[in-house]
N, C-alpha and C positions, 0 to 999 in steps of 0.2 A: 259285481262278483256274485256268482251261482253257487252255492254252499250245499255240500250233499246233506240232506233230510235226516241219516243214520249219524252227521255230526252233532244235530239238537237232539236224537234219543239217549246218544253217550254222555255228551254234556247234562241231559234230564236226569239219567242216572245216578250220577257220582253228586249229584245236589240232592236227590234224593237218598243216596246213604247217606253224605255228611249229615243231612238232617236228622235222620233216624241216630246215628252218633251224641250229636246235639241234644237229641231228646231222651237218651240215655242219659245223659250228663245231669237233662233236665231232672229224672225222677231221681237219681244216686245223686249229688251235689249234696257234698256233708255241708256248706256253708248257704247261707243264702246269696251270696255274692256271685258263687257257683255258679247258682240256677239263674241270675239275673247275666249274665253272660250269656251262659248257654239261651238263654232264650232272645236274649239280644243276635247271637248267630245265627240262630234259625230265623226272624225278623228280616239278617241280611239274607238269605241263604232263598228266600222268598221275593225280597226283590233282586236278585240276580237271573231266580227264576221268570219273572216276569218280565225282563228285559232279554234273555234269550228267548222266550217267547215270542216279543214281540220280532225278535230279528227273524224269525223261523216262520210268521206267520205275514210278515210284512206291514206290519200294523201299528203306529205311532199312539196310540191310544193308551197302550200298555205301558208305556214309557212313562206318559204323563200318570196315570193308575199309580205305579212303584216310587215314581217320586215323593208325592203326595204319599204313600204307605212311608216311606224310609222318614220324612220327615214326621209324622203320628209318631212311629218307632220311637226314633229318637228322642222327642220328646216324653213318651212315656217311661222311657227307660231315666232320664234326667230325674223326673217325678220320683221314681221309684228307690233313685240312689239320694236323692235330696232326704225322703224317708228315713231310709235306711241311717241317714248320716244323723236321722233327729232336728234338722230343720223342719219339717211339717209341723 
């Protein structure tokens, strides 16, 4: 299936606002909980990008790249709320 080129600029787009949202959140976020979200969004918001990338460029590389990102992510973000919680 042939996907028109202007469907990966639209899709680039509206991932690209949510981020800039996200990173609104990031510097206004009266809590720390907030900002550990919001920055977890853009985390996902990053590999979603990278995997429409990869569909857009035809390249399996990318895939593997965001995987390995999401799980880093994830696990930082565990670290971070394990902190937060006082277990550290």
């Amino acid at each position: 299936m042939i996907v028109d080129p202007i469907v990966f600029f639209i899709v680039a787009i509206f991932f690209l606002l949510f981020t800039i949202f996200s990173m609104v959140r990031l510097g206004l976020g009266p809590t720390t909980g907030d900002r550990i979200v919001a920055l977890d969004t853009i985390n996902t918001l990053v590999v979603s990008g990278m995997i429409v990338l990869s569909a857009a460029y035809n390249e399996v590389i990318f895939v593997d790249v965001a995987i390995i990102y999401a799980l880093l992510s994830f696990v930082g973000t565990l670290y971070v709320a394990r902190y937060l919680e006082g277990g550290l």
